[in-house]
C-alpha positions in Angstrom: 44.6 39.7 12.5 41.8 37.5 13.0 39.4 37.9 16.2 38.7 34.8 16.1 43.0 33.8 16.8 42.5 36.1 19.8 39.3 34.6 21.4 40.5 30.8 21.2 43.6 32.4 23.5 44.0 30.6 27.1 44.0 32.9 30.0 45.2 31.9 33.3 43.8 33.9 36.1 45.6 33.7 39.8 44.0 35.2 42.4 43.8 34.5 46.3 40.0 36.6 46.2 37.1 34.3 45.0 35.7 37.5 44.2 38.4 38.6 42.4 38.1 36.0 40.5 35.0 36.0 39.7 35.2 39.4 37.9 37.7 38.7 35.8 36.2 35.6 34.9 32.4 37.5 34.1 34.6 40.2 32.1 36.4 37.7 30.1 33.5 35.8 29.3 31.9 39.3 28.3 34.8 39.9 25.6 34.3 36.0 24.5 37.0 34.5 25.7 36.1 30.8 26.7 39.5 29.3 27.5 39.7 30.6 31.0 41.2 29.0 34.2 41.3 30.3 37.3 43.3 29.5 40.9 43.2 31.3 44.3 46.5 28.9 45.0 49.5 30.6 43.9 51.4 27.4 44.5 49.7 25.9 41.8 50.8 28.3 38.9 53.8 26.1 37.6 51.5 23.0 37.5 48.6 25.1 35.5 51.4 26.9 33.0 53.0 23.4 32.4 49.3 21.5 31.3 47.1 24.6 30.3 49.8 26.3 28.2 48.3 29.8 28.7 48.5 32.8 26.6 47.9 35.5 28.9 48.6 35.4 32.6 46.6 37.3 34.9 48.1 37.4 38.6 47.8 39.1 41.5 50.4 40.1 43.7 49.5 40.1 47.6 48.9 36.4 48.1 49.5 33.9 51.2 51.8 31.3 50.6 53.6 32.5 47.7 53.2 36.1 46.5 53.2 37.3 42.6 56.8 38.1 42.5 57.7 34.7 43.5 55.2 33.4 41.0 57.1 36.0 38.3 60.7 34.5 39.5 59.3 31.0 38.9 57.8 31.6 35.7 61.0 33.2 34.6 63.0 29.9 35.6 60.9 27.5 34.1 60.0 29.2 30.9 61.9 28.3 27.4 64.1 30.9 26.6 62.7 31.8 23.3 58.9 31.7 25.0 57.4 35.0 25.7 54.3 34.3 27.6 52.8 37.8 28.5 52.0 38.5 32.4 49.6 41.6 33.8 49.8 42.2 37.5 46.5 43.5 38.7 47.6 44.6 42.7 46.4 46.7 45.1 50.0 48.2 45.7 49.8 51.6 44.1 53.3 52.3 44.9 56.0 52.9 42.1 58.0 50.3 43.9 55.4 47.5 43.3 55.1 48.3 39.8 58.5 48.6 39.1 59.8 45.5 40.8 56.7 43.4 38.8 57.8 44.8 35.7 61.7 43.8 36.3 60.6 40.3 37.3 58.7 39.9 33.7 55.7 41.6 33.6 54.4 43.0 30.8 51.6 45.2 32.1 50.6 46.8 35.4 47.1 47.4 36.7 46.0 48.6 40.0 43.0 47.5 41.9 40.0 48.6 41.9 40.7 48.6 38.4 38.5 49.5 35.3 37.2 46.8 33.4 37.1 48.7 30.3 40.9 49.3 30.3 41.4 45.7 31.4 40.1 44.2 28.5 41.9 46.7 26.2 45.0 45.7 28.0 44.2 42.0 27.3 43.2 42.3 24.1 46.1 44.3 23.4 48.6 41.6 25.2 46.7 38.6 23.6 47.2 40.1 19.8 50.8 40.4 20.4 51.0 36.7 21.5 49.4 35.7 18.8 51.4 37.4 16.5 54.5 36.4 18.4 53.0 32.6 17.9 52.6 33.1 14.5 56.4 34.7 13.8 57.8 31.8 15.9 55.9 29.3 13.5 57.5 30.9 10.1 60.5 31.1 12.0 60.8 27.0 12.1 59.5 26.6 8.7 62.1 24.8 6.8 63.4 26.3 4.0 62.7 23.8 0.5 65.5 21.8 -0.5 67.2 23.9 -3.4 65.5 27.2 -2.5 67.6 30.0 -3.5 66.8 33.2 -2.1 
């Protein structure tokens, strides 16, 4: 795989902490990813999915307004079934509950505030090289076959 496929990957960051925020952004950044946006409004995620398309989500879950799970419910309703559009919690909720009910709503990973950057870019890169791979199996997947090819 490329390193180049995974850099041009959009992240989505959601966030109610500017600071927050403004880490993950500076550690992105650091790994070269340049197709980052970022919201502290929860209630904007659907709106940002639909037009930025991302790759990676990165959400929170204790937010005002609408928390992550609600954002994971939503996501889960107005995704295409045959999408898979990976989703890390970072929380401060330590508890197995949290982590369990993220994971049943969609999540695919589970970090815990303060986190380590280290392992939260290996857990990005890691999340971004399977999208890209699933991007790339869904594309030979809707090839169409030649006329008279004959396996």
């Amino acid at each position: 795989m490329q390193r180049d496929d995974v850099l041009s990957s959009r992240i989505l960051v959601v966030d109610d902490e500017d600071a927050n925020i403004e880490l993950l952004e500076t550690l992105l950044a650091r790994e070269g990813f340049g197709q980052v946006v970022s919201t502290t409004d929860p209630l904007r995620v659907a709106g940002l999915v639909d037009a930025f398309e991302p790759d990676l989500v990165l959400l929170d879950l204790k937010m005002p307004g609408l928390d992550g799970y609600a954002v994971l419910e939503q996501l889960a309703r107005t995704r295409a079934h045959d999408d898979w559009l990976p989703v890390i919690v970072l929380t401060a909720d330590p508890t197995r509950s949290a982590r369990h009910r993220a994971l049943a709503l969609g999540a695919k990973d589970h970090l815990t505030k303060p986190f380590d950057t280290l392992e939260v870019a290996l857990r990005v890169w890691n999340a971004l090289e399977t999208r890209v791979l699933f991007k790339r199996l869904r594309a030979l997947a809707t090839v169409e076959t030649p006329p008279g090819f004959r396996p």
